[in-house]
C-alpha positions as CSV (number, residue, x, y, z in Angstrom):
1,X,0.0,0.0,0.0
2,X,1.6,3.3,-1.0
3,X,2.2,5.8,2.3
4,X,-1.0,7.8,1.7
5,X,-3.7,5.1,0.9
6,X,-2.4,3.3,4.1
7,X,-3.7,6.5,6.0
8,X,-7.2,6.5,4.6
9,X,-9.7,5.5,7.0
10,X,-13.3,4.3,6.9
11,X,-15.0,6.0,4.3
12,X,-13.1,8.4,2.1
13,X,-11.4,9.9,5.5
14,X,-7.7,10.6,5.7
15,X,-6.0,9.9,9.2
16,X,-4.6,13.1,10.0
17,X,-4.3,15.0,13.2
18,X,-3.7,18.1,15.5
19,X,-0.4,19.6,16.7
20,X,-0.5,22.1,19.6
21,X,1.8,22.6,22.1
22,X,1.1,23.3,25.8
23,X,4.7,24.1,27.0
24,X,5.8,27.7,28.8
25,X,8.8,30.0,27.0
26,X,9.5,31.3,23.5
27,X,7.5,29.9,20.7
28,X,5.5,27.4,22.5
29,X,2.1,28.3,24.3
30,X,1.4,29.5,27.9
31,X,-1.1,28.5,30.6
32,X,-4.1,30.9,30.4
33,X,-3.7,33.4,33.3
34,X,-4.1,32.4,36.5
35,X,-5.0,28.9,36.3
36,X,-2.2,26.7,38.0
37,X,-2.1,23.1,37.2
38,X,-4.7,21.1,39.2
39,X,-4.3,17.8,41.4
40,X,-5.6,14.8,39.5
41,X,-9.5,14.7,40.1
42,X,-9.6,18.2,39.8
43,X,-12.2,19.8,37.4
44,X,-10.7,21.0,34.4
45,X,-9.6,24.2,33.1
46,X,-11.0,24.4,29.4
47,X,-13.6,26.7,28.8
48,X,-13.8,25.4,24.9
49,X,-13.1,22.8,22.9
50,X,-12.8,23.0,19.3
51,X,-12.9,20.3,16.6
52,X,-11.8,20.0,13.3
53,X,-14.7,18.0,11.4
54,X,-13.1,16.5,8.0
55,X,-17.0,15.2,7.6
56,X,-18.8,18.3,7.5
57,X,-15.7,20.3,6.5
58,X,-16.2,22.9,9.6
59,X,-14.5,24.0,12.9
60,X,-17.1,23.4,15.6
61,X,-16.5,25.2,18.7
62,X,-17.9,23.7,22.3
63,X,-18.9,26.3,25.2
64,X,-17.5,23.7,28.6
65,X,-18.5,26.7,31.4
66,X,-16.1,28.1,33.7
67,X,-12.8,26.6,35.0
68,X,-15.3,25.2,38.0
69,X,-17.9,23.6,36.2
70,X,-17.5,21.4,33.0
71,X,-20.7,21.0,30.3
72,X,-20.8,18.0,28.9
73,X,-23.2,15.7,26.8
74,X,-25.3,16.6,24.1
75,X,-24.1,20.5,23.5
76,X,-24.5,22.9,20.6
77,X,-21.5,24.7,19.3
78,X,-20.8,28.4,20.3
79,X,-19.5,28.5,17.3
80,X,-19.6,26.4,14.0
81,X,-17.6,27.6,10.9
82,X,-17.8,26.1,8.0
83,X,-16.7,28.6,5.7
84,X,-16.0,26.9,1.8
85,X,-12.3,27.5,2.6
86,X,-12.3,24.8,4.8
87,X,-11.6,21.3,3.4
88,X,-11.0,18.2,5.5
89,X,-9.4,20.3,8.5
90,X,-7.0,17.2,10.0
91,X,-4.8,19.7,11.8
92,X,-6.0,23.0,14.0
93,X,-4.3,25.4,16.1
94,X,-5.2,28.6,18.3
95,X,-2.2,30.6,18.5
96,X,-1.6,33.7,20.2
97,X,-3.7,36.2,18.4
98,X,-7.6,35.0,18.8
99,X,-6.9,32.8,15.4
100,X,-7.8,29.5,14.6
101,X,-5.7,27.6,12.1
102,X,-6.6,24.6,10.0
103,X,-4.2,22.7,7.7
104,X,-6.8,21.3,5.1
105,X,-5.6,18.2,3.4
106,X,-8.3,18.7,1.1
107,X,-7.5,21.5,-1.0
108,X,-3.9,21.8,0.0
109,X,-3.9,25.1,2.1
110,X,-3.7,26.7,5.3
111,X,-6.6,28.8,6.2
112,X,-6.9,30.8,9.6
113,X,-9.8,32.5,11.4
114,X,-11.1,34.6,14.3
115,X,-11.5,32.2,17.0
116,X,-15.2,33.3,17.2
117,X,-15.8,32.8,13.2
118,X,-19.1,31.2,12.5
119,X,-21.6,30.5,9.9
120,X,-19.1,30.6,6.8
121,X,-17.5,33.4,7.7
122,X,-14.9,34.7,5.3
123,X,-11.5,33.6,5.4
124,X,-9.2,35.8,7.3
125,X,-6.1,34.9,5.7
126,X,-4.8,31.7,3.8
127,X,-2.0,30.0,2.0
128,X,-2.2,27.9,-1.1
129,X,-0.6,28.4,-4.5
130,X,2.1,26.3,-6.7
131,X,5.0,28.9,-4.8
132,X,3.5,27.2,-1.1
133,X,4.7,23.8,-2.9
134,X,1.5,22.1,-0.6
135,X,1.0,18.6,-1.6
136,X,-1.0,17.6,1.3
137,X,-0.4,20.1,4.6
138,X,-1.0,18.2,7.3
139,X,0.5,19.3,10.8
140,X,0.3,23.1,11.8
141,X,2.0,24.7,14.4
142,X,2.1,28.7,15.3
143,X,5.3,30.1,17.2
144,X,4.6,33.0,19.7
145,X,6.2,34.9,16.7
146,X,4.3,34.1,14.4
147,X,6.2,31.8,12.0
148,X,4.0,29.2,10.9
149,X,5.5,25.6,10.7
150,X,3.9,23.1,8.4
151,X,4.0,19.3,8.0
152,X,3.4,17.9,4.0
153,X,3.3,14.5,4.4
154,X,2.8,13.8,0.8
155,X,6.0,16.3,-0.1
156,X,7.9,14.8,2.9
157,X,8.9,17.8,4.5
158,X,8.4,20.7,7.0
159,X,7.5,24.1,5.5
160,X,8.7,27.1,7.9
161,X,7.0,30.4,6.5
162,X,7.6,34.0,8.0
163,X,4.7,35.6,9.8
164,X,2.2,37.6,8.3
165,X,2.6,36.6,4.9
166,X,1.5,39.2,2.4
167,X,0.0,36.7,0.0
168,X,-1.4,33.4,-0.4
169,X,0.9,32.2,-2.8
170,X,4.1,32.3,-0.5
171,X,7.1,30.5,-0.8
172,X,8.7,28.5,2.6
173,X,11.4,30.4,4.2
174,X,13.0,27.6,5.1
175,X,11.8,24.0,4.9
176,X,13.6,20.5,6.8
177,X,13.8,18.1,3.9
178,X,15.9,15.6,2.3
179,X,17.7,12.1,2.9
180,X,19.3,12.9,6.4
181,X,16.6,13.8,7.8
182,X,15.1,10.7,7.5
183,X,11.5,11.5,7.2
184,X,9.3,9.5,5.4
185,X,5.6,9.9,6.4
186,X,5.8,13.2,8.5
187,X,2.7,14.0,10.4
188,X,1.6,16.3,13.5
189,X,4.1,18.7,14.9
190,X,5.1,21.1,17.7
191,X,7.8,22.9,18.8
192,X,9.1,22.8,22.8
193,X,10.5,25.7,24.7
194,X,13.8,25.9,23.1
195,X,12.3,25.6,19.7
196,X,12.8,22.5,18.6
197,X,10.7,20.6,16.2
198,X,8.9,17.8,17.2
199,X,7.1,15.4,14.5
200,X,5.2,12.5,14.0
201,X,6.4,9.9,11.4
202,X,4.1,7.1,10.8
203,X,6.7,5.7,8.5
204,X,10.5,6.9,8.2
205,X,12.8,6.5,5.9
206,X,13.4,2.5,7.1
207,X,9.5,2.1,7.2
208,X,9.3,2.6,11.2
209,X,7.1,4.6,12.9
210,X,8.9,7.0,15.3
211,X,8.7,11.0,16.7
212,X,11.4,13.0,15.6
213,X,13.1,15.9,17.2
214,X,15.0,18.6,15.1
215,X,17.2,21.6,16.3
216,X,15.8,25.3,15.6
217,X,15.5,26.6,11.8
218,X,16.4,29.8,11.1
219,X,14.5,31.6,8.8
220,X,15.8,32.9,5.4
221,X,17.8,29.5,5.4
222,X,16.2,27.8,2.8
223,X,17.0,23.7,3.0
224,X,17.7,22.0,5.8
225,X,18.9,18.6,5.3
226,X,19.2,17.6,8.9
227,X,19.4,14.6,10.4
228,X,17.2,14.2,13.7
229,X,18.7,16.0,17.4
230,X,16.9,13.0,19.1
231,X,13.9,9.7,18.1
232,X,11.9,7.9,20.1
233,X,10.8,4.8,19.5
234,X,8.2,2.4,21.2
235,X,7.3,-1.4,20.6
236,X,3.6,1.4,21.3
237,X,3.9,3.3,18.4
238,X,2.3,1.9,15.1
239,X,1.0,4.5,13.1
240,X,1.6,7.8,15.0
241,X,-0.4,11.0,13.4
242,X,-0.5,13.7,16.5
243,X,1.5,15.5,18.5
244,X,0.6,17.5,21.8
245,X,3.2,19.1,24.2
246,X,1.1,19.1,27.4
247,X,2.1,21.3,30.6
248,X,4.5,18.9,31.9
249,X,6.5,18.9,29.0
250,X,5.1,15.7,28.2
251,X,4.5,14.4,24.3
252,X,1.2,12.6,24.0
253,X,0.6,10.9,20.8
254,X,-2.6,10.0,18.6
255,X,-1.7,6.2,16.9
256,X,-4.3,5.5,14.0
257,X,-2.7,2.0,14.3
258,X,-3.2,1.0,17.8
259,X,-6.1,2.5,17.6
260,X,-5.4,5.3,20.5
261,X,-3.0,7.5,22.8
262,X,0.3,7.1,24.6
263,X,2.6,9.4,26.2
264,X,6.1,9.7,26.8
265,X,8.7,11.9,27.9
266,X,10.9,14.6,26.1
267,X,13.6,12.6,25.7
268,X,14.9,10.2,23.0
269,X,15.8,6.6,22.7
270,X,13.2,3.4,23.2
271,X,10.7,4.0,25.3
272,X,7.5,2.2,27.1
273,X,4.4,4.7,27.3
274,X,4.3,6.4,30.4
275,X,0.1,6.3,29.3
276,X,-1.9,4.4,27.0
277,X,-5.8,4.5,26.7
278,X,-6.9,1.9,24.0
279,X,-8.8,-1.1,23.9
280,X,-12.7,-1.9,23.3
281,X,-14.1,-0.3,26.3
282,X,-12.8,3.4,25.1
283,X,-14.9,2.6,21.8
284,X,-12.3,3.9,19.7
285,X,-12.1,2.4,16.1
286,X,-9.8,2.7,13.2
287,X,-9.5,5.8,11.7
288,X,-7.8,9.4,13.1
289,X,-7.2,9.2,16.8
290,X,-6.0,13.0,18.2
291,X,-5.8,14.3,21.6
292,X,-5.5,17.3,23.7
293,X,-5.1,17.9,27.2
294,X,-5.6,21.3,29.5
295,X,-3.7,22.4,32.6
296,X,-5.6,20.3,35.0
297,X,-4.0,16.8,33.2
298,X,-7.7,16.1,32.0
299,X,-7.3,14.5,28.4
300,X,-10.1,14.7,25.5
301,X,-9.4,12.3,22.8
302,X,-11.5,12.6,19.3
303,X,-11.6,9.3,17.0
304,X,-13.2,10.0,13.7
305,X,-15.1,7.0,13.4
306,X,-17.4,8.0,16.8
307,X,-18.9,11.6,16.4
308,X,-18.1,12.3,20.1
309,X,-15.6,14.2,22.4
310,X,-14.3,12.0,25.0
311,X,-12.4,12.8,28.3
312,X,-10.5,10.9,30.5
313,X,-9.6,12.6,34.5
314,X,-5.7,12.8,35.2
315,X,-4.0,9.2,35.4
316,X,-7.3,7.1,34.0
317,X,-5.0,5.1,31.2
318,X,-5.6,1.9,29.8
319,X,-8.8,0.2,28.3
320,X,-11.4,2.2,30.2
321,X,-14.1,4.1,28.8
322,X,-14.3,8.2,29.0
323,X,-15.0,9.7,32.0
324,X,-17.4,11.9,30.4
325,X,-18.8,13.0,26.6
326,X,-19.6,15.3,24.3
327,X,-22.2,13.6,22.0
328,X,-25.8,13.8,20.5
329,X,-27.5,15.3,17.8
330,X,-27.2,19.0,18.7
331,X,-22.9,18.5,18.7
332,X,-23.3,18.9,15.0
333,X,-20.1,16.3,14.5
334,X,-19.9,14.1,11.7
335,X,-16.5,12.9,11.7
336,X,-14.0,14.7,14.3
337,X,-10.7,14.0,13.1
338,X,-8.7,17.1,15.7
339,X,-9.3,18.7,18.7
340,X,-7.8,21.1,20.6
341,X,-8.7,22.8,24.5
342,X,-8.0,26.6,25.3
343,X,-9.2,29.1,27.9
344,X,-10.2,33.0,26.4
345,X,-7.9,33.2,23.4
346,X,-4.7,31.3,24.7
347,X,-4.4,27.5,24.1
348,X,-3.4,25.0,26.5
């Protein structure tokens, strides 16, 4: 099976997922203010949830109440925006401006919006043309800067483009490509603290899935044939699409294979999750797993073959079922393929 057709899941669905990163310093995201991280069985932080639905092409925004009360069940988006630019969203972002991002698979661009956008609002800004050199964007990462990072997995590479591009059609400042770097099937990414790049690769260069760090990239530098600062690898990992830094610096990783999430630490070499929820009592099927999780450990998991939100309480790993839901008619969902938590306009 050729590296794209493998990730096509039920239906005519691609397995693709969200990047976002939850750590504090330059270019990665910070804690909205003055929520500290909670004990486990705490009640979570997130105020809204957003989903990228590749089934009814839309961003679908969920209302969860205050930082001491969490909505759940059969809700109604705040916010549903499914402007024509938006085509199979697999990868969304909220970055540090009130914008929501979505790398859409389906008509190879990057589109971004007010985090409030609803009803087919206009665009506010996008990306696409033959000088983006988009084959399929896939991950989508914004640093505190601005510069937008991009994972192609069908052009095997990572775009880097300045911020505030003043066109669409706009070339990659700098891009990581090429033999030493070893990529093969590059997926979500983020970047940690000290701006390194962090990717999921369902398939490297010797057909093994692992997550890949790579040093900073300067802009302006053009190719980057690089090999990797530091890989993991797991006897977990089987087809690894997302990436999410959460508050303790910890990677947690949506597996289309397994089907599910594990976590590890920031550090390279062979490792045995730290966390895994998968099995038949968390109702997950195959098809694009992605997870996100907010300051009080509390992780919500999408899988695109159940039109539901589910969320697990701090430490609740293995093959249990959610903790709670976000389901029913009114959700709007069709097939949720990413997800991501944030507080006001700053994500977790």
């Amino acid at each position: 099976m050729t590296r794209v057709s493998r990730l096509l899941a039920t239906g005519t669905m691609v397995g693709l997922s969200l990047v976002v990163a939850a750590c504090k310093g330059p270019g990665a995201s910070v804690a909205p203010g003055g929520f500290a991280p909670l004990s486990p069985g705490g009640t979570p932080h997130a105020q809204y949830v957003v989903v990228g639905d590749i089934g009814n092409h839309s961003l679908l925004t969920y209302n969860l109440g205050t930082s001491s009360a969490l909505s759940t069940g059969n809700l109604s988006p705040a916010y549903n925006n499914h402007s024509a630019t938006i085509s199979r969203p697999f990868f969304i972002f909220n970055d540090f401006q009130s914008n929501l991002w979505a790398a859409n698979f389906g008509n190879a661009s990057v589109t971004w919006y007010a985090v409030n956008a609803t009803g087919g609002t206009p665009v506010y800004h996008t990306l696409s043309g033959p000088a983006t050199t988009f084959a399929c964007p896939t991950g989508i990462y914004i640093s505190q800067n601005g510069t937008i990072y991009v994972a192609d997995t069908c052009a095997t590479k990572i775009d880097i483009f300045a911020p505030n591009p003043s066109k669409a059609n706009t070339a990659p400042s700098a891009w990581i490509s090429g033999s030493n770097t070893t990529l093969g099937c590059p997926q979500g990414l983020s970047l940690d603290s000290q701006g390194n790049i962090w990717v999921a690769d369902c398939s490297n260069a010797s057909a093994v899935p692992v997550i890949d760090e790579f040093a900073p990239v300067a802009l302006g530098s053009g190719a980057n044939n690089i090999a990797p600062k530091a890989v993991i690898t797991s006897a977990a990992l089987s087809v690894p699409l997302e990436l999410y830094i959460d508050f303790q610096n910890h990677l947690w990783i949506g597996d289309n294979g397994i089907p599910g999430v594990v976590e590890f630490t920031m550090t390279g070499g062979s490792q045995t999750p730290l966390c895994q929820i998968s099995g038949s009592n968390t109702g997950f099927g195959s098809g694009q797993i992605t997870a996100a999780v907010d300051n009080g450990g509390y992780v919500y998991i999408v899988s695109n073959n159940l039109p539901q939100i589910d969320i697990f309480r701090p430490g609740h790993c293995g093959n249990i079922a959610p903790d709670f839901t976000i389901s029913g008619g009114a959700t709007g969902m069709s097939e949720p393929s990413a997800v991501l938590v944030y507080s006001t306009s700053t994500d977790y």
